[in-house]
C-alpha positions in Angstrom: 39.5 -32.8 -59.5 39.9 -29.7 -62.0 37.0 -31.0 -64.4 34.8 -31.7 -60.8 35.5 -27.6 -59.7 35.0 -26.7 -63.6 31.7 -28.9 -63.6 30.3 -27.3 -60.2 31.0 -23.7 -61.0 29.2 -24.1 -64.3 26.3 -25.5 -62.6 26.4 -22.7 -59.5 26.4 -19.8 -62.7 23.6 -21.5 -64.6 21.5 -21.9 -61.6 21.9 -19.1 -59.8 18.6 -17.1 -60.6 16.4 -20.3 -61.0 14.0 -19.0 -58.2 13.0 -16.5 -60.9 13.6 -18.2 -64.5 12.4 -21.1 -64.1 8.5 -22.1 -64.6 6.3 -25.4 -63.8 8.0 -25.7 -60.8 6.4 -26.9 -57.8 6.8 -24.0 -55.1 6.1 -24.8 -51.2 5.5 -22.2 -49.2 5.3 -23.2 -45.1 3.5 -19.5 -43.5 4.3 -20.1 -39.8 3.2 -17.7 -37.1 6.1 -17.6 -34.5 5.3 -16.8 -30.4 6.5 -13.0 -29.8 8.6 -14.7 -26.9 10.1 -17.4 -29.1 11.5 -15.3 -32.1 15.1 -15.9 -31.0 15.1 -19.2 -30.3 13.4 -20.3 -34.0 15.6 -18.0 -35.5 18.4 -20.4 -34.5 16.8 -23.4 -35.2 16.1 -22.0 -39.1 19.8 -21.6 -39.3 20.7 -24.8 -38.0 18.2 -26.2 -40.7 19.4 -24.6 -43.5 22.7 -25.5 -42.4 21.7 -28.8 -42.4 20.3 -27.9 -46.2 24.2 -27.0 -46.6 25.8 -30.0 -45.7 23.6 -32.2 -47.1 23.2 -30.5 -50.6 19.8 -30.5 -50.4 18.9 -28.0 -52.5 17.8 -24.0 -51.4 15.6 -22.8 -48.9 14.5 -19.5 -48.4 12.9 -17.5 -45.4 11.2 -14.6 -45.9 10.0 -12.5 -42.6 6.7 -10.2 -42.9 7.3 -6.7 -43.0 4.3 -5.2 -41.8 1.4 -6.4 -39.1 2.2 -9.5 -39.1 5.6 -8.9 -38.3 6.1 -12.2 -36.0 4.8 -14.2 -39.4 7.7 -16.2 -41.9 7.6 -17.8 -44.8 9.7 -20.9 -45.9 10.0 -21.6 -49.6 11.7 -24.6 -50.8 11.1 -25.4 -54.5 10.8 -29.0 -56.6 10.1 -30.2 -60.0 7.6 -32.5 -58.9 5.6 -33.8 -56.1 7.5 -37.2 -56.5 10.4 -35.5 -55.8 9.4 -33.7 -52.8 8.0 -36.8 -51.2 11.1 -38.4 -51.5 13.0 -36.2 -49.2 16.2 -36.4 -48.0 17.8 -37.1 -44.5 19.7 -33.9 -42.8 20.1 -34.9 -40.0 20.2 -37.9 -37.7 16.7 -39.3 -36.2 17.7 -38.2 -32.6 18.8 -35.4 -34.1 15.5 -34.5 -36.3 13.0 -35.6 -33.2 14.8 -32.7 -30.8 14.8 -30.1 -33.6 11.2 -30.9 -34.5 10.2 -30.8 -30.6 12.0 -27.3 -30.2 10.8 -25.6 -33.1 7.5 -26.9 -32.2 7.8 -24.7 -29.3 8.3 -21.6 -30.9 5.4 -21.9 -33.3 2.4 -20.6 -32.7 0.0 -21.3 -35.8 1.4 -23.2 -39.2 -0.4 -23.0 -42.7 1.4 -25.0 -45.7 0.5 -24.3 -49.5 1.7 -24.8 -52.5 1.7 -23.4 -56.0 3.0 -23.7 -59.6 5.4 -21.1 -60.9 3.5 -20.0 -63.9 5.5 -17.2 -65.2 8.4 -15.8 -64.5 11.3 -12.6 -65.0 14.5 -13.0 -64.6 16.3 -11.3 -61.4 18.6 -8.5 -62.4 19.7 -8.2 -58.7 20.2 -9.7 -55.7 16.7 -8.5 -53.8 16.1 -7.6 -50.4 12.4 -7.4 -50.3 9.5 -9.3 -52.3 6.4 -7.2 -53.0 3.3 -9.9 -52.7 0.0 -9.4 -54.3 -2.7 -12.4 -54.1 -6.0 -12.3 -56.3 -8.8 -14.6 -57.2 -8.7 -15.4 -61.0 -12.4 -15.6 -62.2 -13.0 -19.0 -63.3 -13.3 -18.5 -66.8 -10.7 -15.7 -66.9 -8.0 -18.1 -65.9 -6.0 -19.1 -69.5 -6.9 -16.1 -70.2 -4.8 -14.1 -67.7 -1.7 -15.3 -68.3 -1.8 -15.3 -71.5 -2.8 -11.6 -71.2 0.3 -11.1 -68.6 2.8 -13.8 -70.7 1.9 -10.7 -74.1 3.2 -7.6 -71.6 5.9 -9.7 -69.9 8.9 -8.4 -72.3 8.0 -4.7 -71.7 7.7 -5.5 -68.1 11.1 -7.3 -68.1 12.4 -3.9 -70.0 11.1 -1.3 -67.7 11.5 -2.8 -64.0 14.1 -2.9 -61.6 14.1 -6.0 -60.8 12.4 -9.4 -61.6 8.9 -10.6 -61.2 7.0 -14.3 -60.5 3.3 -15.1 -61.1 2.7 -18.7 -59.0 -0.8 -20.4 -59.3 -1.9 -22.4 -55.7 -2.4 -26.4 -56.1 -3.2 -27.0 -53.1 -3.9 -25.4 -49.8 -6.7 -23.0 -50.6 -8.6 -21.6 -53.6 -6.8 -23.0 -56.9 -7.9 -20.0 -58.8 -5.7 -17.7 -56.4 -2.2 -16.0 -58.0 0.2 -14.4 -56.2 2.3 -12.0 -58.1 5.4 -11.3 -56.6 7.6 -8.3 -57.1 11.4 -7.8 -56.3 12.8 -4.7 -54.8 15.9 -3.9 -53.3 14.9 -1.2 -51.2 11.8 0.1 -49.2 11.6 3.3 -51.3 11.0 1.6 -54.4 6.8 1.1 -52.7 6.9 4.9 -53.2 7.3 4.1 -57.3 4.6 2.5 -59.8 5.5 -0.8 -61.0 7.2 0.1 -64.4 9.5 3.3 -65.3 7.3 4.2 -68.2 5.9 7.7 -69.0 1.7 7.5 -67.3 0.1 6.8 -70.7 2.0 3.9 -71.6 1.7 2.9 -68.1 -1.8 2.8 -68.0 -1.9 1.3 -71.7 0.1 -1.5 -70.3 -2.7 -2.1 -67.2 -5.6 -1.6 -69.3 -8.2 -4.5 -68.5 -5.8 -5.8 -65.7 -8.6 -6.0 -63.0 -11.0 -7.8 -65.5 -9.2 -10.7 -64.6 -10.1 -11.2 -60.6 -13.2 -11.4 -57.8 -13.1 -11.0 -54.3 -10.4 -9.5 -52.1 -6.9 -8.5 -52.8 -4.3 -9.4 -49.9 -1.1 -7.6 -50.7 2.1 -8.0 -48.4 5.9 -7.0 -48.4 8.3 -9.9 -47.3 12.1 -9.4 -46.6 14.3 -12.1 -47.4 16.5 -13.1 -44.1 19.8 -13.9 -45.5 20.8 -15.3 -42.0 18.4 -18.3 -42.3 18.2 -19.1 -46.2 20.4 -21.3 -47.8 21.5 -21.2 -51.9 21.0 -18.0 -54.7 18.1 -16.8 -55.9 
């Protein structure tokens, strides 16, 4: 019984900031648009599910709730190392059980999107954060390597002088393959009021030089806040 404890603790420390070392991993992002009338009851039903995610030990599932316009608009992340592994699945709850809580979420959901994308790169969390900073570009298609190799060469002074830690995920499958989405971790609101890095304005923009090279098109940039109440496992 001693060596099981010993044995679990170990594994709870070495995983506890996998959401933000780890890379290659498959990253499933569910966007769902909930009905303004319907927040409280699929705000329930998350926590029964990750509940669920609990009991069975299924692994960790995080929800993430827009924090500006779309504010009705969550995200559910769930993580994999392959797409075997996700089909697989696991059973959390009875059939019965399952059918009624898929019927009643159903109800509170007004428009669903699934994607998902590849954890390129990745730095390591320094703190628990509260908020995610989300910035999604199109790569040009022959800038793609290229890119990260470009962010992979600036990613130890970037480790040095932020906050917190930061994630660069590639879509598979759900949209444009050549999209990223960076995101950023904050632990407060006040840190949008400060540049990315806490380095003097020269090296700054040293660091940034030739950054927008890299993309086309649009930028769609977005701050989520992690809802502690509904997620399940560390980041």
């Amino acid at each position: 019984m001693v060596n099981k404890i010993l044995i679990t603790a170990i594994f709870l420390a070495c995983s506890a900031n996998l959401y933000s070392q780890q890379t290659d991993r498959l990253i499933t992002v569910r966007k769902l648009a909930v009905k303004h009338d319907k927040i409280d009851e699929f705000i329930a039903l998350q926590k029964e599910m990750s509940q669920a995610y609990d009991e069975a030990e299924a692994g960790r599932r995080w929800v993430w709730r827009r924090m500006h316009g779309e504010t009705h608009t969550f995200h559910i992340i769930t993580e994999s190392d392959s797409f075997a592994e996700r089909e697989s699945g696991q059973e959390l709850m009875g059939q019965a059980h399952w059918d009624l809580w898929l019927d009643a979420i159903s109800e509170t959901i007004k428009s669903r999107e699934l994607r998902t994308f590849r954890r390129m790169l990745a730095i390591p969390l320094k703190e628990k954060p509260k908020y995610c900073v989300v910035v999604e570009r199109t790569i040009r298609p022959d800038k793609i390597s290229e890119y990260y190799d470009w962010v992979e060469s600036r990613m130890p002074t970037l480790e040095k002088s932020r906050s917190n830690g930061m994630v660069w995920d590639r879509l598979l499958y759900g949209g444009n393959n050549r999209i990223n989405a960076t995101g950023s971790f904050i632990s407060s609101l006040g840190e949008l009021d400060e540049p990315l890095t806490r380095l003097p304005a020269d090296e700054r923009s040293q660091l940034l030089e030739g950054h927008s090279d890299f993309f086309e098109g649009d930028v769609d940039r977005y701050v989520l806040r992690l809802e502690e109440e509904m997620s399940t496992g560390n980041l």
